[in-house]
C-alpha positions in Angstrom: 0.0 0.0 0.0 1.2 3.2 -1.4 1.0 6.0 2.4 3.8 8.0 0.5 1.5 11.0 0.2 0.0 9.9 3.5 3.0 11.3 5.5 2.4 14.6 6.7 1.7 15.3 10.2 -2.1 14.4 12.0 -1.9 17.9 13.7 -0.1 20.2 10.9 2.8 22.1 13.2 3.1 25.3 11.0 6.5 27.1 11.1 6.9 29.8 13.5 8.2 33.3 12.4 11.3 34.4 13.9 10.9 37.0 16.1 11.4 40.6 14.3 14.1 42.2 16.7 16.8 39.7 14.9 18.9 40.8 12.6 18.5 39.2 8.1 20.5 36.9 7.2 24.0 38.0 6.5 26.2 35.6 3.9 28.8 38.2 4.5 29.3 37.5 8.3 33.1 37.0 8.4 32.8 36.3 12.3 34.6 32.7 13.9 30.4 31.4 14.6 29.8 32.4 11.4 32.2 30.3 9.3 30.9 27.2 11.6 27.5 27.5 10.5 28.2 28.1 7.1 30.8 24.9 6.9 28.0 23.0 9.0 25.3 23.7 6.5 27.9 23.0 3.9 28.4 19.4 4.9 24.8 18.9 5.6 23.9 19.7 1.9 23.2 23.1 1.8 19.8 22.3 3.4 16.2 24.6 3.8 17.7 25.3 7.6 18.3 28.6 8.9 20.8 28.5 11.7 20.7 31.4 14.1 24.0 32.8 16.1 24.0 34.5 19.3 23.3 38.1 19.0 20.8 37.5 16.0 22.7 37.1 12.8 20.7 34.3 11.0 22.9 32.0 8.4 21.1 29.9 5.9 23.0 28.6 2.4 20.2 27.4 0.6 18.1 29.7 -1.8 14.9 28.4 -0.8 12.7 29.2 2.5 14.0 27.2 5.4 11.8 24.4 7.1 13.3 25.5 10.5 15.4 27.9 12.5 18.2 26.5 15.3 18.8 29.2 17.7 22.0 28.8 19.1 22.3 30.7 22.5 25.9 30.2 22.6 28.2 29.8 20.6 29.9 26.7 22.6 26.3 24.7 21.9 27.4 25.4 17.6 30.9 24.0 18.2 29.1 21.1 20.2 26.8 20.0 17.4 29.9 19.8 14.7 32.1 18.0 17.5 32.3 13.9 17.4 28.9 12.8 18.6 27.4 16.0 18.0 23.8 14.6 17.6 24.2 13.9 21.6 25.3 17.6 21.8 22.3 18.6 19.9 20.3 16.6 21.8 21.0 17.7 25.2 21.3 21.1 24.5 17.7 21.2 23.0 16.8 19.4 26.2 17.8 22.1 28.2 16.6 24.4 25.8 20.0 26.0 25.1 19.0 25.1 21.6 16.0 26.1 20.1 14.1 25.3 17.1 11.8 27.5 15.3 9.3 25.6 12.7 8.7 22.3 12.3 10.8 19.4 14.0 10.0 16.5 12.4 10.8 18.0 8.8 14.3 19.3 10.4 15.3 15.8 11.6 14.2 14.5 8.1 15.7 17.0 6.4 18.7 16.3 8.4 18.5 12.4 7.5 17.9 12.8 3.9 21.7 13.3 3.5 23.9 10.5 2.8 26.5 10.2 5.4 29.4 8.4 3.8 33.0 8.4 3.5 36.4 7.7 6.5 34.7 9.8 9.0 31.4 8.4 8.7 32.9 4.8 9.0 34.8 6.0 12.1 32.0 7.2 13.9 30.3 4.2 13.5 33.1 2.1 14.9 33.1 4.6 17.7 29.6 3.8 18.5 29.4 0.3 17.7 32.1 0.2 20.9 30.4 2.3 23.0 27.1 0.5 22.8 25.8 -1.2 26.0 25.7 -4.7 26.5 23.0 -7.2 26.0 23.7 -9.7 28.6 21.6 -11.1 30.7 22.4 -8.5 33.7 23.0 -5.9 31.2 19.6 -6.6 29.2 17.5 -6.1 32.2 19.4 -3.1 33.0 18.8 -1.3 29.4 15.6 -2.5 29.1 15.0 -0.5 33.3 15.9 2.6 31.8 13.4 3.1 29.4 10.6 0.7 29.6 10.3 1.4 33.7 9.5 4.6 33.5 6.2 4.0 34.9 2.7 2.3 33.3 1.1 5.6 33.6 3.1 7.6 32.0 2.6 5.3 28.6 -0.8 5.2 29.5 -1.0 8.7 28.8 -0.1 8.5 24.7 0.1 5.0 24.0 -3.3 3.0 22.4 -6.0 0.9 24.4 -4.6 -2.1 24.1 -0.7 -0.1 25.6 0.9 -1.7 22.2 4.4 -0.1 21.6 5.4 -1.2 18.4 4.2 -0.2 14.6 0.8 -0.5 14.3 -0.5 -1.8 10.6 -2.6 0.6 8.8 -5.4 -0.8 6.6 -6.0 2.3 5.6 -4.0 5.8 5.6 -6.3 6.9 8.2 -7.4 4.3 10.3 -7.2 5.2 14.1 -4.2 3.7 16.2 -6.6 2.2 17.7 -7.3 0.1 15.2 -4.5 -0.2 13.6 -2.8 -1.7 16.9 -5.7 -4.5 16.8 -4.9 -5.0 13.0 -1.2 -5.3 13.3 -2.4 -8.0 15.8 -4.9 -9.4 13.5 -2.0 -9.5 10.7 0.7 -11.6 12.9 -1.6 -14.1 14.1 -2.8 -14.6 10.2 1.1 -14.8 8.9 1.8 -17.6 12.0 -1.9 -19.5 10.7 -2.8 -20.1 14.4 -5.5 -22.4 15.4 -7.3 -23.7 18.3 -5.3 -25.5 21.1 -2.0 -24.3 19.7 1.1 -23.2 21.9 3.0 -20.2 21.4 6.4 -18.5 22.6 6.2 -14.9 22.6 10.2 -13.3 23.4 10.1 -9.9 24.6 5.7 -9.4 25.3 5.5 -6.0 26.7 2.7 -5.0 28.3 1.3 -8.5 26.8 -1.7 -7.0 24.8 -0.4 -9.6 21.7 -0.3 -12.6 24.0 -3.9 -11.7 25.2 -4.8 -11.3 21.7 -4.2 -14.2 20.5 -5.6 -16.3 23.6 -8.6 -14.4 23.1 -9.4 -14.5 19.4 -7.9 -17.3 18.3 -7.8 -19.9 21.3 -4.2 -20.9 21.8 -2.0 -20.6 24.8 0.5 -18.7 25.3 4.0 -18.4 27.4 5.2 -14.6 26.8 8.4 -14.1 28.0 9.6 -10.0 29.2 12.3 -9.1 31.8 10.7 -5.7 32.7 8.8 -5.9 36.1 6.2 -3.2 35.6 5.1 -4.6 32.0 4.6 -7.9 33.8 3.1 -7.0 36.9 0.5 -5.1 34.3 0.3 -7.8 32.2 -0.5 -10.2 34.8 -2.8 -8.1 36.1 -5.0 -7.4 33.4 -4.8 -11.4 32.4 -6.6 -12.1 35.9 -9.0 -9.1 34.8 -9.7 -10.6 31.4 -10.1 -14.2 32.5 -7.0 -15.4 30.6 -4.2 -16.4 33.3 -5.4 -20.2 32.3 -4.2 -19.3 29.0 -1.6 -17.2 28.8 1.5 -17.7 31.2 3.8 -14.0 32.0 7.1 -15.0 32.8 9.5 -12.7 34.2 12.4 -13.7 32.3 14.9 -13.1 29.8 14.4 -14.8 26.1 17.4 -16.6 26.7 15.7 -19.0 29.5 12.5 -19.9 27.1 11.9 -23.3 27.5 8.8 -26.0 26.9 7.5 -26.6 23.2 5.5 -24.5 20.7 3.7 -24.7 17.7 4.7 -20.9 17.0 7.2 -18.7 18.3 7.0 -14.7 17.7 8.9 -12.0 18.7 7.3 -8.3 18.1 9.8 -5.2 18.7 12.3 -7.5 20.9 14.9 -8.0 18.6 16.6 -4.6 18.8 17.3 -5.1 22.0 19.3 -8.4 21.4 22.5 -7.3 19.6 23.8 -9.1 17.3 26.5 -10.7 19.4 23.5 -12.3 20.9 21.5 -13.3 18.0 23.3 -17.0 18.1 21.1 -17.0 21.5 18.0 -16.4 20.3 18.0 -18.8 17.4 18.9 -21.5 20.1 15.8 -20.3 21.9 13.7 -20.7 18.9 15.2 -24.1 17.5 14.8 -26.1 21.7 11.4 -24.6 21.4 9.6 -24.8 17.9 7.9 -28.4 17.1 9.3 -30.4 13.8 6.2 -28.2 12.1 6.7 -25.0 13.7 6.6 -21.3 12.2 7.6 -18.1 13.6 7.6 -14.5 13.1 10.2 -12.0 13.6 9.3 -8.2 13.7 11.8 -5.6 14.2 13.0 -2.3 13.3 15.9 -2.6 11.0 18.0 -0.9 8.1 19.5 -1.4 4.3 22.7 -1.3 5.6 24.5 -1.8 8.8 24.7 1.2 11.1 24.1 1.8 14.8 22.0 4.3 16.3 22.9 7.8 17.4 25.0 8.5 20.5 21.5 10.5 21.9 19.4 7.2 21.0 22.1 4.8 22.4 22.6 7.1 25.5 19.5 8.9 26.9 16.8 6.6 24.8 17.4 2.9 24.2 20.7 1.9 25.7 21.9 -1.3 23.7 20.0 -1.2 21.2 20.8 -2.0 17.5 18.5 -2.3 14.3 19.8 -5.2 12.3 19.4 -5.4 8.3 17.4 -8.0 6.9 20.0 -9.9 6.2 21.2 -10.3 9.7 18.0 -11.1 10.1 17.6 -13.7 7.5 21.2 -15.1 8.9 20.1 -15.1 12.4 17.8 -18.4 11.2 20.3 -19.6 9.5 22.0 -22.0 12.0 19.0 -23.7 12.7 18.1 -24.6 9.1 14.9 -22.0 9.3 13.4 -21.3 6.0 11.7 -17.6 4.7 8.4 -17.6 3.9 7.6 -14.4 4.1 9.5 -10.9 4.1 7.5 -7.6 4.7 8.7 -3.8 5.1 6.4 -1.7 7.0 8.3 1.2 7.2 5.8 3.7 6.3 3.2 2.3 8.6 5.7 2.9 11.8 6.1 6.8 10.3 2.1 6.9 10.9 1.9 5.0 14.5 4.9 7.5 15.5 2.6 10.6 14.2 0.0 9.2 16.4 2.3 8.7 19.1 3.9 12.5 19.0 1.0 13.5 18.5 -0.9 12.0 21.7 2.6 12.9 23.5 2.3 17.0 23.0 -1.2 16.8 23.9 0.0 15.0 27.7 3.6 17.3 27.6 2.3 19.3 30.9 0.9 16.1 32.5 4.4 14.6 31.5 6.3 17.8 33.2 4.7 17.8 36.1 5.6 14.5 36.5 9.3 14.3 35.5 10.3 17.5 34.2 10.8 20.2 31.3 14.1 18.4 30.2 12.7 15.0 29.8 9.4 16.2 27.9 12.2 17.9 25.1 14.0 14.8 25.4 11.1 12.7 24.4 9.8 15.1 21.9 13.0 15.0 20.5 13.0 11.0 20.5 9.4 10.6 18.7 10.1 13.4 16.4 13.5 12.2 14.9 11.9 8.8 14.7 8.8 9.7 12.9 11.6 11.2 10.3 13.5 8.4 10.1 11.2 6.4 8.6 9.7 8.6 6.4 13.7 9.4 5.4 14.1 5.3 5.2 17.2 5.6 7.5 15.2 3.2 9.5 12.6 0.3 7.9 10.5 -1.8 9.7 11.1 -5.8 8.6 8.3 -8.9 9.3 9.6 -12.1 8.7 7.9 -15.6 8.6 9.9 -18.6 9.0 9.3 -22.3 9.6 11.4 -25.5 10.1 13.7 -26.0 6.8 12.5 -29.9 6.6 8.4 -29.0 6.8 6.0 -29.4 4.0 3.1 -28.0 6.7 3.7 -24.2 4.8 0.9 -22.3 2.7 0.3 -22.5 -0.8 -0.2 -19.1 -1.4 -0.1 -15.4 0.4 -3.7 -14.8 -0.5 -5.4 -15.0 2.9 -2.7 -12.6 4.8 -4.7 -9.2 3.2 -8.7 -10.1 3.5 -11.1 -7.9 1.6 -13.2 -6.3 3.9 
């Protein structure tokens, strides 16, 4: 489904004039900030992106109107953002509010990631990260997995869906509500594992466990979903007694790595980023002492065309650990265990919608969200949904589903043509 003119924000954010007491812009500025912005717009591409200096002189290289304005309110904040790791410069310094930015966010971070970073210093910086980023043991999963997923029920509450789903949602249409969408991304994994009555599954990674209860629900298996965060479980749990499921679906607080018992299906929504790929060997084990001679499974993860790690202000104030894989990392992960690809799907453009709706949801909550933490997280955050939403409408980031299924098994469909039902 074609949502490429489907991509503009559900609550338009219109681009705030700057205020009239600063000065034009100057291409004559001869001044030390000066030649910084210039050289920084330079390397970005000549961009639509005004940068403005301390005292009010306003740079911008490119002829047409700019999409945004960075208000620098020193000039140390300038030299921070063209420094090594000057995305985590940027990034605290618009959460203090040092940096400002005047217009549209969202089209400044795409803007931003619509230029191909290439070349020895590109490859350096990623070698730099990929050292830096946190580990994925077992004591270090469950402490990267604290940080951001512990932040409290009720504050997710606040801007996630019903159903307190946290990964891309599947649009039937452009502009279905998340709402719905959330039950239909459901709807769609349990039709790509063909699930029936008095099967078992092995969810890795469960969340807040609306999928498990899902699928008990609506299509009668049973279910042993697997999540080392304490709060998600203890929510999970909860809302299984509510529901009348805890006879069918079992929460276990535990890591992936300790799965154990058989299934006839074995899924893992939004989990796999937080694995590494030092660890991936770990997870396939999981899957192959788990899934049944006839077994299928379904990955689902945020990934990328080619290998890169995340920013330093992802890796260090967002998601600690956490790594998108390509699909073939993906596709090799299975490998070992003599796993065969049914089915590969990108639903890139569906995660740039659920993030609109998340943002979205988010502003509309930022005072509830202060009052709780604080001015400096709310930017934080904002910043975090808002460079998301523009990496996948920039394709820096893609969303991958893939359907395996023992490599020896003949119990496979024929055909695709019941995973998108009319109607």
């Amino acid at each position: 489904m074609d949502l490429a003119s489907q991509t503009t924000p559900l609550t338009p954010r219109p681009v705030v004039p700057p205020p009239p007491a600063r000065r034009p812009v100057d291409g004559e500025g001869r001044g030390f900030g000066a030649q910084v912005a210039r050289r920084l717009l330079h390397g970005l591409g000549d961009p639509p992106i005004a940068l403005v200096l301390p005292g009010g002189l306003t740079i911008q290289t490119a002829p047409s109107p700019p999409v945004a304005r960075l208000v620098f309110h020193d000039l140390a904040m300038l030299l921070g953002v063209v420094a090594p790791d000057g995305d985590l410069h940027f990034g605290d310094a618009y959460a203090d509010g040092r940096i400002e930015v005047e217009g549209d966010l969202v089209a400044l971070c795409e803007t931003v990631f619509r230029v191909p970073w290439d070349g020895p210093g590109a490859r350096v910086a990623a070698w730099w990260r990929r050292l830096r980023r946190r580990s994925n043991s077992l004591r270090g999963s469950r402490r990267n997995v604290h940080h951001h997923y512990d932040l409290g029920n009720d504050f997710y509450a606040l801007w996630l869906d019903r159903e307190m789903v946290y990964t891309c949602a599947y649009f039937p249409t452009p502009d279905a509500s998340l709402e719905a969408a959330q039950v239909a991304k459901m709807e769609h994994v349990a039709r790509k594992l063909r699930l029936r009555p008095g099967e078992r599954v092995i969810e890795a990674g469960c969340g807040w466990g609306a999928l498990a209860l899902h699928l008990a629900r609506r299509h009668g298996v049973r279910v042993r979903a697997f999540n080392v965060s304490h709060e998600q479980i203890a929510w999970a749990r909860e809302r299984a007694a509510r529901e009348r499921l805890a006879d069918r679906v079992e929460f276990v607080e535990d890591d992936y790595r300790n799965v154990g018992g058989g299934c006839d299906a074995f899924v893992s929504v939004g989990m796999l980023e937080h694995v590494g790929p030092e660890h991936y060997a770990d997870l396939a084990r999981a899957i192959d002492r788990t899934l049944t001679p006839d077994g299928r499974g379904l990955l689902h993860s945020i990934g990328r065309n080619r290998r890169a790690e995340f920013s330093a202000f992802i890796e260090r104030r967002i998601f600690p650990g956490a790594y998108a894989p390509t699909l073939a990392e993906m596709v090799a992960l299975l490998e070992p265990i003599d796993a065969s690809v049914l089915d590969v799907e990108n639903l890139r453009l569906h995660y740039a919608r659920t993030l609109e709706h998340w943002l979205d949801r988010f502003e509309a909550q930022r005072d509830v969200v202060a009052r709780r933490f604080d001015d400096h997280f709310v930017r934080t955050w904002r910043l975090y949904l808002a460079s998301a939403t523009a990496s996948f409408r920039a394709g820096s980031l893609q969303l991958f589903q893939v359907v395996f299924a023992r490599g020896r098994t003949n119990a496979i469909p024929w055909t695709r043509a019941d995973l998108y039902p009319r109607g």
